[in-house]
N, C-alpha and C positions, 0 to 999 in steps of 0.2 A: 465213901470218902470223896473230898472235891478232889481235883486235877490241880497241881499246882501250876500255880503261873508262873511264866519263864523270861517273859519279854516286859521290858522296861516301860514305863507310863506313857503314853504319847504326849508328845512338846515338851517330857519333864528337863529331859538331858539335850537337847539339840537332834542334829542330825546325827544319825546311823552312821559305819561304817559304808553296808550297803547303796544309802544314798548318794556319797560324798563319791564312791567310785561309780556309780551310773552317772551322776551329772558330768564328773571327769568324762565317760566314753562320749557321752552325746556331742561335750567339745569337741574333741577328739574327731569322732566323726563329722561333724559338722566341716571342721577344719580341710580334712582331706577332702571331702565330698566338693566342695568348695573350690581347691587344687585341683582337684581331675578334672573338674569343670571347664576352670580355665586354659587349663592343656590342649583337653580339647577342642574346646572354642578356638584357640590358636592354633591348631594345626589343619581344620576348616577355613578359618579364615585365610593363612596360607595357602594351603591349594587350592582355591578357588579366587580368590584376589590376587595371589604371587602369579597366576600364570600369564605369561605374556603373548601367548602363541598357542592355537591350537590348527591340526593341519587334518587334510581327510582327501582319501583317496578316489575321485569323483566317478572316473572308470576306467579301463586298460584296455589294451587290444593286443592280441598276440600279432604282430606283424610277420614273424618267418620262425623259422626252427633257431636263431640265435638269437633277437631282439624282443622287445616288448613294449610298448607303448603307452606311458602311467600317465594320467591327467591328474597333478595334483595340487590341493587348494590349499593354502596356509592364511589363517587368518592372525596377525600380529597386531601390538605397538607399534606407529609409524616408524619407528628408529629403533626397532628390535633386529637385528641381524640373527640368523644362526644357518643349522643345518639339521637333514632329514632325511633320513634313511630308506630307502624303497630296496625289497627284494621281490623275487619272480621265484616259482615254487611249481613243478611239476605235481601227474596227481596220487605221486605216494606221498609228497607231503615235504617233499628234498628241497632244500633250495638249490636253483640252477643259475639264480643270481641276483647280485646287489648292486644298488647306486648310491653314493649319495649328491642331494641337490645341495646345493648352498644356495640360498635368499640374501641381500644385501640394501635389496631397494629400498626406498625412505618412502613405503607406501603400507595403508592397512593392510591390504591383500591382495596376494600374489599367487594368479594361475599359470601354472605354466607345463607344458608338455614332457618328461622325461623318459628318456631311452635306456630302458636296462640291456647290456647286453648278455645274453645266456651262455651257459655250455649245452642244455639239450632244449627240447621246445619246450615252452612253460604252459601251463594250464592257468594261472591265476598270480595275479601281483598285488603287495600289500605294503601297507607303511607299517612300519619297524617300529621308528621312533622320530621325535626332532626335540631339539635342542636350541636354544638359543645361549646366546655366546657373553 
């Protein structure tokens, strides 16, 4: 005996069920894929164009068992104002102290020398963070 046939003529009736919801998810995906894209295209662009300031700590010097001596470089917006956080760190790892600088000058970059003062002697000093305002 033959097999009988089960499925419908092809071109007789149109589209399938089947097809009518894969072409749906291909939109579907399309759409979102689409979305995520732009998200994050825009949150790249943001942090890499939004930032106006970046700052780096060039070198330090332990000057005595209370101070520390941070050489640190901010590069801005001519008319970016903010502030920037340095601490000193003994070598378990403790911080022994914090400063913060404030920048105001109406210039690209700004070096300038800052004095942590500590409570024990520090082994290494670092930038934290900075902020503009």
């Amino acid at each position: 005996m033959a097999a009988a046939r089960e499925q419908l003529p092809q071109g007789r009736y149109g589209r399938s069920a089947d097809e009518r919801a894969d072409r749906k998810l291909k939109i579907v995906g399309a759409v979102l894929g689409a979305v995520l894209l732009s998200v994050v295209g825009w949150i790249g662009y943001d942090y890499v164009g939004g930032r106006s300031l970046s700052a780096q700590v060039i070198k330090f010097k332990v000057v005595s068992d209370t101070s520390v001596e941070v050489h640190l470089e901010v590069v801005k917006d001519k008319d970016a104002k903010g502030t920037c956080t340095l601490r000193a760190q003994r070598t378990s790892g403790d911080d022994v102290g914090r400063a913060d600088f404030r920048f105001d000058e109406s210039v690209k970059q700004v070096d300038k020398v800052v004095t942590i003062t500590t409570t024990s002697r520090a082994t290494a000093a670092d930038l934290v963070s900075c902020q503009s305002d």
